[in-house]
C-alpha positions in Angstrom: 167.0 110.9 93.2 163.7 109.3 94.6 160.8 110.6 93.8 158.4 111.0 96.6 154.9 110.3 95.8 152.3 112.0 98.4 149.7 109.4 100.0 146.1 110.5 101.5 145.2 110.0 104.6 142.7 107.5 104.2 145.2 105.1 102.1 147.7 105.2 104.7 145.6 104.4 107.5 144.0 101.3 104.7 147.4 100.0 106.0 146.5 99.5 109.4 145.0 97.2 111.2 143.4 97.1 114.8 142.8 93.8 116.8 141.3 95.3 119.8 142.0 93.7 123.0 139.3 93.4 125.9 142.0 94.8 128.5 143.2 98.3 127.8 146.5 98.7 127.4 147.0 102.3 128.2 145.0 103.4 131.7 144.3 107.5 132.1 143.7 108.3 135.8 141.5 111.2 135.3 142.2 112.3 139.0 145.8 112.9 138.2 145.6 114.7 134.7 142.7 117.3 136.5 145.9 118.7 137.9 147.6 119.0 135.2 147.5 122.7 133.2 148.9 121.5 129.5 147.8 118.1 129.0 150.7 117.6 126.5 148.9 114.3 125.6 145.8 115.1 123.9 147.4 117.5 121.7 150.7 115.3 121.0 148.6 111.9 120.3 149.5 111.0 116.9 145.8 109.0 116.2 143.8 112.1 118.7 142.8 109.5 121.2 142.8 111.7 124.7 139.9 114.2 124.6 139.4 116.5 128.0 136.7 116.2 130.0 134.3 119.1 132.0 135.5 117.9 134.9 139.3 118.8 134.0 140.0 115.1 133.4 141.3 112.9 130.3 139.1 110.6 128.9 141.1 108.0 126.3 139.8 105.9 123.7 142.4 102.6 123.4 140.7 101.2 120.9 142.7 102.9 117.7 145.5 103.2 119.4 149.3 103.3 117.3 150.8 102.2 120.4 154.1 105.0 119.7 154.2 105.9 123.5 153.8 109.4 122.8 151.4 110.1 125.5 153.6 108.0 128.0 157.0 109.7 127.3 155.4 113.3 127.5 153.2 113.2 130.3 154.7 114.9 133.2 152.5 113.7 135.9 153.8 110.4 137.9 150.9 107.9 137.7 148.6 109.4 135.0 149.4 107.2 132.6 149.5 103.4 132.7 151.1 102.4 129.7 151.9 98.5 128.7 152.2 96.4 125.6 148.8 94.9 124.4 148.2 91.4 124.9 150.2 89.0 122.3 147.8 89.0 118.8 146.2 92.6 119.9 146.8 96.0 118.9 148.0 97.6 115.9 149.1 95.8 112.6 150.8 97.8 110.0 150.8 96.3 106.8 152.8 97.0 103.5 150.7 99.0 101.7 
């Protein structure tokens, strides 16, 4: 039997690393998500990248991004999120820990 041995937080995440592109790979269009009543992705993001906005809108923060496509497979509003893969060197990095 394996034993499983718990890791914090903060030595997990010492595992990653961000190159962060000048272009954003994921694109919010605020207009669309101020129609929307659950905004699934702020509370499904894995890194709590999308925060709501007064003005009923999503504002999201690329720069720490996992890049999972959590946000893009559970939106339910066509056009609200523009998701591609970063540019070739940028993004996310996991290394053995």
């Amino acid at each position: 039997m394996d034993d499983y041995t718990e890791v914090s937080f903060e030595d997990r995440m010492s595992t990653v690393d961000f190159q962060v592109s000048p272009r954003a790979h994921i694109v919010v269009d605020s207009a669309v998500c101020r129609s929307c009543t659950t905004q699934e992705c702020v509370t499904a993001c894995p890194a709590d990248l999308f925060v709501p906005t007064a003005d009923g809108g999503i504002l999201f923060n690329y720069e720490q991004c996992f890049e999972c496509g959590t946000c893009y497979l559970l939106c339910g509003k066509q056009g609200a999120i523009s998701w591609t893969y970063p540019d070739g060197g940028d993004g996310v990095t996991f290394r053995q820990g």
